[in-house]
RODO-2510 file (C-alpha; in nm, 4 decimals, decimal comma):
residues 148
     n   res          X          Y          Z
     1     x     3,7631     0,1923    -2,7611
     2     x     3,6452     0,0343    -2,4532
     3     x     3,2897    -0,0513    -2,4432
     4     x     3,0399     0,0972    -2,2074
     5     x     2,8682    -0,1215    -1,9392
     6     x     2,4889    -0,1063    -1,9206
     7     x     2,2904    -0,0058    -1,6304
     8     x     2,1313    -0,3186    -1,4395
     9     x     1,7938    -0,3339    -1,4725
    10     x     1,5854    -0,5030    -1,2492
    11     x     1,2882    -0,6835    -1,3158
    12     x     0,9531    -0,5525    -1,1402
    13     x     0,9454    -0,8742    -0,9002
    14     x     1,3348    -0,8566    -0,7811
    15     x     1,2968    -0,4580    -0,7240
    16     x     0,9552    -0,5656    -0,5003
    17     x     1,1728    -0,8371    -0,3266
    18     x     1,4636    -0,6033    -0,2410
    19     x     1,2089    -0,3627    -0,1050
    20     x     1,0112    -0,5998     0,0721
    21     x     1,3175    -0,7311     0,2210
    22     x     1,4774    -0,3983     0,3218
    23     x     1,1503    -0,2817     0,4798
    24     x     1,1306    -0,5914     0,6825
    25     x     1,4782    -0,5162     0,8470
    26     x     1,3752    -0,1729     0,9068
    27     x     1,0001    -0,2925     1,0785
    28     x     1,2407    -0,4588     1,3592
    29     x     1,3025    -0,0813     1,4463
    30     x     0,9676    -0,0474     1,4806
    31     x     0,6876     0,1893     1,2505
    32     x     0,9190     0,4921     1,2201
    33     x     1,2163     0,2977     1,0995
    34     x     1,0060     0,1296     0,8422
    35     x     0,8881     0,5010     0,6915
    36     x     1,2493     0,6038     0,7200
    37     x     1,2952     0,3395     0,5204
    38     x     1,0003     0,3889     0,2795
    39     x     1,0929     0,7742     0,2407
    40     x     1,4460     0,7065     0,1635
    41     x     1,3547     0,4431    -0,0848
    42     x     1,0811     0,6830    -0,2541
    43     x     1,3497     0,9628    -0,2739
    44     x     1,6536     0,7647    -0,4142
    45     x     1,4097     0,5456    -0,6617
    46     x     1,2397     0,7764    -0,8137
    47     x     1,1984     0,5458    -1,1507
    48     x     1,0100     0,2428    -0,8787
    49     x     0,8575     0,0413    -1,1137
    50     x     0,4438     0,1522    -1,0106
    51     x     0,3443    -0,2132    -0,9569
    52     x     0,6314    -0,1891    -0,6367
    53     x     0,4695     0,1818    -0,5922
    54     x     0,1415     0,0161    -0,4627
    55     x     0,3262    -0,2373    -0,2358
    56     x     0,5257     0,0852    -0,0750
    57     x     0,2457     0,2813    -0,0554
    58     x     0,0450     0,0109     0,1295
    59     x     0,3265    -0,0229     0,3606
    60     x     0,3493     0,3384     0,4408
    61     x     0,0116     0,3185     0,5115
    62     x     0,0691     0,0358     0,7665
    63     x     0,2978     0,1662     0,9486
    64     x     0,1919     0,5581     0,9431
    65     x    -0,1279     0,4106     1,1085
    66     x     0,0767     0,2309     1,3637
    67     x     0,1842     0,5890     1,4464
    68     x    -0,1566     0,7727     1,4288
    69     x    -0,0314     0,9598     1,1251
    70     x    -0,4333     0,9456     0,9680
    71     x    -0,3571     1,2243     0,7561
    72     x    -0,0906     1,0746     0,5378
    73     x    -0,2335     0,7462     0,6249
    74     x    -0,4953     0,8385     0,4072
    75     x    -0,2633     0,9798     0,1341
    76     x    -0,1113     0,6881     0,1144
    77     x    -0,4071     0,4296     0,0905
    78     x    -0,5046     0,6533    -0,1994
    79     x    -0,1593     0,6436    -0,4003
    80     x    -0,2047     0,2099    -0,3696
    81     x    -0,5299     0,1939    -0,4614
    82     x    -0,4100     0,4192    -0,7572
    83     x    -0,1441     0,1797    -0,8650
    84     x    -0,3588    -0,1361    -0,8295
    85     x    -0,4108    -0,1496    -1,2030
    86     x    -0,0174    -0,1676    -1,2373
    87     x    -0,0113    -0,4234    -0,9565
    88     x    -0,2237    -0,6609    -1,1529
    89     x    -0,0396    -0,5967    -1,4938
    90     x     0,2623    -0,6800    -1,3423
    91     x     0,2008    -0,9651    -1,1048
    92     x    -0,1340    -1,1410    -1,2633
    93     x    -0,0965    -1,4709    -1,1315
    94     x    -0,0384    -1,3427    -0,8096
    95     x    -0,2304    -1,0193    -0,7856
    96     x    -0,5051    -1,1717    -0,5889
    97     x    -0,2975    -1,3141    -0,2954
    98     x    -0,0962    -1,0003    -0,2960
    99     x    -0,4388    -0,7908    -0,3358
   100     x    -0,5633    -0,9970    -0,0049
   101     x    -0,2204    -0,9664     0,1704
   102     x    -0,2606    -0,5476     0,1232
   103     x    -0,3500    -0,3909     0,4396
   104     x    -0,4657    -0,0541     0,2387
   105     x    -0,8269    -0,0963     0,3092
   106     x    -0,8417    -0,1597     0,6871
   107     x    -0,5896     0,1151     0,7467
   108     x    -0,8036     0,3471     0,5023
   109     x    -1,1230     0,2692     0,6358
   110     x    -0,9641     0,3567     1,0253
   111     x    -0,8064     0,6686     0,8933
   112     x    -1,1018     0,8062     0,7378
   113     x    -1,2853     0,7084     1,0596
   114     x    -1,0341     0,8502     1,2394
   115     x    -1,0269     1,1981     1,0363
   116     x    -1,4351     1,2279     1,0581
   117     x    -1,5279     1,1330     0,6924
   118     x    -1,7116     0,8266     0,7210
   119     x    -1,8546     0,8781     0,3488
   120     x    -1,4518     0,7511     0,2207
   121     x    -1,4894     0,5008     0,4829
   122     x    -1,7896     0,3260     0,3469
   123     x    -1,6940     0,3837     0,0081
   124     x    -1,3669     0,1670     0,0858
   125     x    -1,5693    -0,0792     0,2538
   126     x    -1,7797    -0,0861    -0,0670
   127     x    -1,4834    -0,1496    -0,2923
   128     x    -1,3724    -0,4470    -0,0558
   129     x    -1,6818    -0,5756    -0,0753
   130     x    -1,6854    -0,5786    -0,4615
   131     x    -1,3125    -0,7401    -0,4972
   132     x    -1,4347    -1,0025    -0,2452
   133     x    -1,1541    -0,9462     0,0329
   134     x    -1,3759    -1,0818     0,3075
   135     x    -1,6986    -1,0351     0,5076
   136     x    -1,5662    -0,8295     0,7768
   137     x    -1,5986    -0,5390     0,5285
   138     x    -1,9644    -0,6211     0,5375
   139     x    -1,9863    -0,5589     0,9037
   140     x    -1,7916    -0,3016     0,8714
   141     x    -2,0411    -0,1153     0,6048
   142     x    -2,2946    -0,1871     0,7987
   143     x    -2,1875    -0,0376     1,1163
   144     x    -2,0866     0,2677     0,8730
   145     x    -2,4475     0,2830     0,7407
   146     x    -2,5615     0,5866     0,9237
   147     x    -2,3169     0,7486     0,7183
   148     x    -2,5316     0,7359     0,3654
***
């Protein structure tokens, strides 16, 4: 009897490098490419570990506000900060370089701008305050304070 092969299983850190790596070759295409990309991945990897979920999720969120796409924009800043818990269980020696390196909370705080609800906005400003990520989001919660 001949023995069956196992499936390859990736760890969580080579299936974020593959991604990370495709999606740069599709950015070269421009924003559109890089969703194409990030839909096709979503739809044929539908086990993506959800530490890489945040990382895809952030990078939808890039590049659908490069297209003025606020609406899922939005959607998708909320699916990564959903899956930052996973993000730091997976990678916790790195999760705070990768947490600054996330561009979830500048394109959420423009999209909800964007789409009128400047409450969201300041409460992601708020949350980037608390994690430390820098004191632009200080500036920016204070030129959202008329919004309270």
């Amino acid at each position: 009897m001949a023995k069956r092969n196992e499936p390859v299983r990736k760890s969580v850190k080579d299936t974020l490098e593959d991604l990370l790596a495709g999606h740069r070759e599709a950015a070269f295409s421009g924003p559109e490419s890089a969703l194409k990309y990030l839909r096709r991945t979503f739809e044929s990897q539908g086990s993506l570990p959800n530490a890489v979920k945040a990382v895809a999720y952030d990078l939808s969120a890039e590049a659908q506000g490069q297209c003025g796409d606020w609406e899922a924009c939005a959607e998708s800043v909320k699916q990564t900060l959903g899956y930052l818990p996973e993000l730091e269980a997976a990678f916790p020696h790195e999760y705070r370089r990768m947490l600054e390196g996330l561009t979830c909370f500048e394109r959420g705080i423009q999209a909800h701008s964007e789409l009128g609800d400047f409450h969201a906005a300041l409460e992601l400003c708020e949350r980037a305050i608390t994690l430390e990520l820098g004191g632009h989001y200080a500036a920016k919660r204070d030129s959202l304070e008329w919004a309270r």
